[in-house]
C-alpha positions as CSV (number, residue, x, y, z in Angstrom):
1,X,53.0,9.9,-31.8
2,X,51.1,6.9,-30.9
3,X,53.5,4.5,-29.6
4,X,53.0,0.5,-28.7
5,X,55.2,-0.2,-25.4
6,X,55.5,-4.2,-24.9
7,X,56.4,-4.8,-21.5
8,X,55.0,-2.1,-20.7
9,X,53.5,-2.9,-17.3
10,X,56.9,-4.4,-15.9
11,X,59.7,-2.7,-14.3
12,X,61.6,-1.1,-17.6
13,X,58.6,-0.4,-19.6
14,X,56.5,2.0,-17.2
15,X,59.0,4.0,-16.6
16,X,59.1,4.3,-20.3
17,X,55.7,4.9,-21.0
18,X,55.9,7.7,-17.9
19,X,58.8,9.4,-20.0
20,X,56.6,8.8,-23.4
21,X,53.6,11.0,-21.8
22,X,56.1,13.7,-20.7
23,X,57.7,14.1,-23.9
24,X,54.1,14.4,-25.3
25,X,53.1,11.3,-27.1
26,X,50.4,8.8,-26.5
27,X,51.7,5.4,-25.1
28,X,49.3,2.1,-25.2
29,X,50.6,-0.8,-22.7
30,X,50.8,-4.3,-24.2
31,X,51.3,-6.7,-21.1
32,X,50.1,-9.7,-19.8
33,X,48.6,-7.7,-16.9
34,X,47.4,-4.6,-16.4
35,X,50.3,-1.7,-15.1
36,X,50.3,-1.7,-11.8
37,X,52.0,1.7,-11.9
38,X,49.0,3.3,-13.3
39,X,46.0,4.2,-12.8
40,X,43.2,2.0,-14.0
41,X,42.1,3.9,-17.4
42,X,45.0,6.1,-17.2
43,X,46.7,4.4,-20.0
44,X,45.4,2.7,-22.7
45,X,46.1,-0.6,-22.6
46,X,45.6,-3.8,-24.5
47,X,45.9,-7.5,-23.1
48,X,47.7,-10.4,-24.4
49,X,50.8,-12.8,-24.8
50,X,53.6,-12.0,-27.7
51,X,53.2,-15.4,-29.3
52,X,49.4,-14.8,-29.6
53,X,49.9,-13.2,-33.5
54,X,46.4,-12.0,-33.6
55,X,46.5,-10.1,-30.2
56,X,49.3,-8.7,-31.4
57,X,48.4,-7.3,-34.4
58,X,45.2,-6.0,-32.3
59,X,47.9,-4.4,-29.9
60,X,49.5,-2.8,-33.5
61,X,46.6,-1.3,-35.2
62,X,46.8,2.6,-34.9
63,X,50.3,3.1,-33.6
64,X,52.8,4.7,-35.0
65,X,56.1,3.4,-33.4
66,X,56.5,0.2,-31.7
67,X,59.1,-0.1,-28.4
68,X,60.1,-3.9,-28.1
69,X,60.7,-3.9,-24.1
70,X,58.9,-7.2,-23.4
71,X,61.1,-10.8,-23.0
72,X,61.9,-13.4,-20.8
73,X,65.0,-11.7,-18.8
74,X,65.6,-13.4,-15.6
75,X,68.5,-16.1,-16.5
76,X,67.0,-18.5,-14.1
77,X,63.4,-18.5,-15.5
78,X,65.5,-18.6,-19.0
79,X,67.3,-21.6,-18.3
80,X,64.4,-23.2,-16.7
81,X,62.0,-22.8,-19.8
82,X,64.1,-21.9,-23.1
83,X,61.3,-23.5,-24.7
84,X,58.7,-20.4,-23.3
85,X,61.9,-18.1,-23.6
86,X,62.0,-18.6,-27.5
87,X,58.5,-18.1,-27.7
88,X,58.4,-14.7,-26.4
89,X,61.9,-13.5,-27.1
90,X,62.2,-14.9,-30.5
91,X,58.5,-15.2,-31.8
92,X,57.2,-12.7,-29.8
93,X,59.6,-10.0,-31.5
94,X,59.0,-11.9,-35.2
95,X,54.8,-11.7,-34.4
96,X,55.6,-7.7,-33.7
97,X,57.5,-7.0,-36.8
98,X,55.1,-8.9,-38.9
99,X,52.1,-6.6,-37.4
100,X,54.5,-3.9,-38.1
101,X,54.5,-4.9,-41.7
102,X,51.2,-5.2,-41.9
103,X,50.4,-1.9,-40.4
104,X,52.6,-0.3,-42.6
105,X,55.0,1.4,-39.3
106,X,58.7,2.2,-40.3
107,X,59.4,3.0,-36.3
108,X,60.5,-0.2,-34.7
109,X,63.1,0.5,-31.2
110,X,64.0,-3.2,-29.7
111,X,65.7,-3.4,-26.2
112,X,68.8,-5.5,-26.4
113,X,71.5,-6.6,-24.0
114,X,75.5,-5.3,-23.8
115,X,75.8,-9.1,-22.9
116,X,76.0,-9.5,-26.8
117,X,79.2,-8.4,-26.4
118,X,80.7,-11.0,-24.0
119,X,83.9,-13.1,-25.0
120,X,84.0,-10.2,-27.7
121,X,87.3,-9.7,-29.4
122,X,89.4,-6.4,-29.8
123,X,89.6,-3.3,-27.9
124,X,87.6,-1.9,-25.4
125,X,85.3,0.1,-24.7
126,X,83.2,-1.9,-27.3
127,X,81.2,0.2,-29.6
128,X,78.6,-0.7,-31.6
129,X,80.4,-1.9,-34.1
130,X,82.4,-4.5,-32.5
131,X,82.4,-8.3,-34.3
132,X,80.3,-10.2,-32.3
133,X,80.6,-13.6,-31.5
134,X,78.0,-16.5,-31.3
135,X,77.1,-16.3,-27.3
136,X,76.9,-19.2,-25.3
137,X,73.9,-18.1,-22.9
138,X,70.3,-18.5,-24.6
139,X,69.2,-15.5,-23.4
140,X,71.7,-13.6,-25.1
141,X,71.6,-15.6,-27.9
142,X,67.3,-14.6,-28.2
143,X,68.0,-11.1,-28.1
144,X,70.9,-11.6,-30.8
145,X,68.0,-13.3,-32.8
146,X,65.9,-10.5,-32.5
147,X,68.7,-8.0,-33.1
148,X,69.2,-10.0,-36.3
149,X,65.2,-10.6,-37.1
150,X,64.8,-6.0,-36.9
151,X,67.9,-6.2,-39.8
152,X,66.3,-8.4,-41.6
153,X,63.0,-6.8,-42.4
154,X,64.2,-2.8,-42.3
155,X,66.4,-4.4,-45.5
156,X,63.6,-6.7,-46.7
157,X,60.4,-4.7,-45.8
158,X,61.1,-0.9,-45.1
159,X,60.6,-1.5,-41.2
160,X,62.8,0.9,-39.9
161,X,64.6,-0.7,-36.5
162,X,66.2,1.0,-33.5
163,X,68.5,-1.6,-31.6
164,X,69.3,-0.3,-27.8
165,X,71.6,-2.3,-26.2
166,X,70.6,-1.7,-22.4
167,X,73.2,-2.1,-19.3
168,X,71.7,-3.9,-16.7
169,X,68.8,-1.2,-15.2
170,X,68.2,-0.9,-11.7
171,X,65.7,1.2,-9.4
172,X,62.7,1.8,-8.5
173,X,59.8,-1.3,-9.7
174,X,62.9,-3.6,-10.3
175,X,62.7,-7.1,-9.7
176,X,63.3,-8.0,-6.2
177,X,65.6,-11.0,-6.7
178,X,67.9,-9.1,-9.3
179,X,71.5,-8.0,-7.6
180,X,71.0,-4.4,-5.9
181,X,67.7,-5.2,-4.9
182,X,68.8,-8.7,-3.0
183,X,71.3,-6.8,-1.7
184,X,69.6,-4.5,-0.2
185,X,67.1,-6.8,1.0
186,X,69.6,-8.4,2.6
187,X,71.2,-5.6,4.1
188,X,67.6,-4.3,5.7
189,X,67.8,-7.3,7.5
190,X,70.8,-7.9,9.0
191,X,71.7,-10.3,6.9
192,X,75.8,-10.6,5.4
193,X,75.8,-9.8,2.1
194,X,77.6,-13.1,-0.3
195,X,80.1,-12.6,-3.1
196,X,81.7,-14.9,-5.4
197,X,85.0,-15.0,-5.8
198,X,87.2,-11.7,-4.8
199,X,84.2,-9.4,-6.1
200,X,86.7,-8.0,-8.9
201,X,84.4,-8.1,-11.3
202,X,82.9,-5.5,-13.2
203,X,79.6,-4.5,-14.4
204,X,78.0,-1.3,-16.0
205,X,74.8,-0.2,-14.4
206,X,72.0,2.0,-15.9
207,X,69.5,3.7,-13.8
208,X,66.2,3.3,-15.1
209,X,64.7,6.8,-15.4
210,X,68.2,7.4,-17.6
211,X,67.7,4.0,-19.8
212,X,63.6,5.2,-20.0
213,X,64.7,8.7,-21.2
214,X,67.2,6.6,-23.7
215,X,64.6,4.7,-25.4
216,X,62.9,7.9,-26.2
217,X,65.5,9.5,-27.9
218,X,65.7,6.4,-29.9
219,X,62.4,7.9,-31.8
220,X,64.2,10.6,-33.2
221,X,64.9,10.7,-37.3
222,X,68.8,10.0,-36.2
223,X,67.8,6.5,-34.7
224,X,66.6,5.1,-37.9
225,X,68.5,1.9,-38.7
226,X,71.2,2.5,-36.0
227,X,72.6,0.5,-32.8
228,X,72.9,2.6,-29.4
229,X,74.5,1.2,-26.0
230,X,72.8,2.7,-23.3
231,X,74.7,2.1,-20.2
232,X,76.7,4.3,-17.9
233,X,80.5,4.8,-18.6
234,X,80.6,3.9,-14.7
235,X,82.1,0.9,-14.2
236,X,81.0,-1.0,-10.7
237,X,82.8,-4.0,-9.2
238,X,80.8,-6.6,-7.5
239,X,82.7,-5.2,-4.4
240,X,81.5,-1.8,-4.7
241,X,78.2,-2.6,-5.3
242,X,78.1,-4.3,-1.6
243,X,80.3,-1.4,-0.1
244,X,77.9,1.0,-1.8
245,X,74.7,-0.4,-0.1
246,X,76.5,-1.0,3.2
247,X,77.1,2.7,3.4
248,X,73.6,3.5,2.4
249,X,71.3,0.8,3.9
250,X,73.6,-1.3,7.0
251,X,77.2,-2.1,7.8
252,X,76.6,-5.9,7.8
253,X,79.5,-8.0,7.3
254,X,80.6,-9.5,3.6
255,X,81.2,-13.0,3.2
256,X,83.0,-14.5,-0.1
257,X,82.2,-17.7,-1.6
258,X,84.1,-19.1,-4.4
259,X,84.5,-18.4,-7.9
260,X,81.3,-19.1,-10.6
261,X,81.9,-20.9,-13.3
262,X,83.3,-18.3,-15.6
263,X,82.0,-19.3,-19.1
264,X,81.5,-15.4,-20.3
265,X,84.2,-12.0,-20.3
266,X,82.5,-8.8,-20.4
267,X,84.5,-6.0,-21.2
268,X,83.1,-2.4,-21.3
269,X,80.8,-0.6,-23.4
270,X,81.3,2.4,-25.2
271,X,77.9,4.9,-25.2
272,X,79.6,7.8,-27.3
273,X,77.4,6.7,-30.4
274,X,74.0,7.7,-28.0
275,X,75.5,10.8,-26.6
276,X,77.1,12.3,-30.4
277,X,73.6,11.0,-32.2
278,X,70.9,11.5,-29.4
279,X,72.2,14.0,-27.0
280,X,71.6,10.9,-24.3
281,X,74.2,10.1,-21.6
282,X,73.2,8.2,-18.0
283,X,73.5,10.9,-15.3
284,X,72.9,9.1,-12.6
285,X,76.0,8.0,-10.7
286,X,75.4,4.4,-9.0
287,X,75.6,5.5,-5.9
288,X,72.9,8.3,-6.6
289,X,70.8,5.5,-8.0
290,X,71.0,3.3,-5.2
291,X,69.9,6.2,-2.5
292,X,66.6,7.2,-5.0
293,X,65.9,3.1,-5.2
294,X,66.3,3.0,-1.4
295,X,64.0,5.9,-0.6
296,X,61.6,4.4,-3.0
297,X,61.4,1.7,-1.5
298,X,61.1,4.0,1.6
299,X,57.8,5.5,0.0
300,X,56.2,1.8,-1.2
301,X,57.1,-0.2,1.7
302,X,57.8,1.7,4.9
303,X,61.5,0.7,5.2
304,X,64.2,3.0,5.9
305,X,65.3,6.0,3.7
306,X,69.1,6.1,2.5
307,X,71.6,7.1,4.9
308,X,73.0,10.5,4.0
């Protein structure tokens, strides 16, 4: 299968297209840059922006499936420039599924956000089918567009949509100013690592070779027209994500700061629906991940390997 990967030169979408060309199919990058993951040639590769409809179609012709990875993701580049942020979340995933129309593909997979779940009612762990209510970030509120945009045309057009509703990925290429990479920055050198509030608060983690490998098994007949959360059942509190990389980079000291304004509850997610339908479950305990991200960096920038 010839398969479109947006995003595919950033730090999710690589390590999908390396998982694409193991399982045997034939990935094509569209990025604003080249992959610096890969080697020049290795994999095809087309150039452009999301909001540019003719690129995109370009990008389209002669694939099979398309995997939605690419958006505007860092909260602070969000808030700074919504109006960029609904270009490419929010017209960049309406350009894709009109080239997908046009091409005449029924294999659509979008990456979404667990965050569509925050302030959600009822009982956790949230599955899939959990009411939803209307979010009060705009990130989360693109990626509920485009959640809502894949619906639309599967009912309307025959484009049949995958929704994976990612936990927040970390390892190796991640973004060095998201949370376990600061940290560790921070703990490399010397420097006391800052919590807000009483660090109580949970998250669920997903290591990104396990989220790759998910988004994969989304391309299986089963996927067609469902909604998967790919996330660990680990739950990690702000406070054991610090003690965590304290054990495995440096001991420095913890300092907490007060509370953030706390506008959004997030609850669990349930990823039963991924494991029963597409045999996929996140082995990597956070810990685990933490010590491969460490001794990647290890490899890529000559800083310390992971205490054992």
């Amino acid at each position: 299968m010839r398969a479109l990967v947006t995003g595919g030169a950033g730090f999710i979408g690589s390590h999908v297209v390396d998982k694409l060309v193991e399982a045997g199919h034939e990935p094509r990058i569209f990025d604003l840059s080249p992959s610096p993951y890969h080697a020049p040639g290795e994999i095809d590769t087309v150039i452009g922006d999301l909001a540019d409809a003719g690129r995109v179609r370009e990008a389209v012709q002669g694939c099979d499936a398309i995997l939605h990875l690419a958006a505007m993701a860092d909260v602070n580049q969000v808030v700074e420039d919504p109006y960029r942020t609904d270009s490419v979340n929010v017209r960049g995933t309406f350009n894709l599924l009109e080239a997908a129309r046009a091409e005449l593909l029924d294999r659509f997979l979008y990456a979404s956000t667990i965050w569509v779940y925050g302030n959600a009612p009822g009982p956790e762990p949230h599955d899939e089918d959990t009411p939803l209510i209307l979010p009060p970030h705009f990130y989360t509120a693109t990626k509920l567009a485009g959640e809502m945009y894949c619906r639309s045309y599967e009912t309307l057009y025959g484009v049949s949509s995958t929704i994976l509703r990612f936990g927040i990925p970390y390892g190796p290429r991640a973004r060095p100013a998201a949370v376990v990479p600061a940290f560790i920055a921070k703990a490399q050198a010397g420097t006391p690592l800052t919590i807000a509030g009483d660090g109580s608060a949970t998250r669920q983690f997903v290591y990104v070779e396990d989220l790759a490998e998910g988004m994969v098994a989304g391309l299986a007949d089963a996927g067609r027209g469902r909604i998967y959360n790919l996330v660990s059942d680990e739950l990690v509190s702000v406070k054991q994500i610090a003690d965590t990389i304290r054990e495995v980079v440096a001991d420095v000291p913890i300092e907490y700061g007060p509370d953030r304004p706390a506008d959004l509850h997030f609850g669990q997610a349930s990823s039963a629906r991924a494991a029963a339908e597409l045999g996929w479950r996140a082995e990597t305990s956070f810990a685990d991940g933490v010590r491969r991200y460490v001794d990647w960096l290890a490899v890529t920038s000559g800083s310390p390997v992971a205490d054992a």
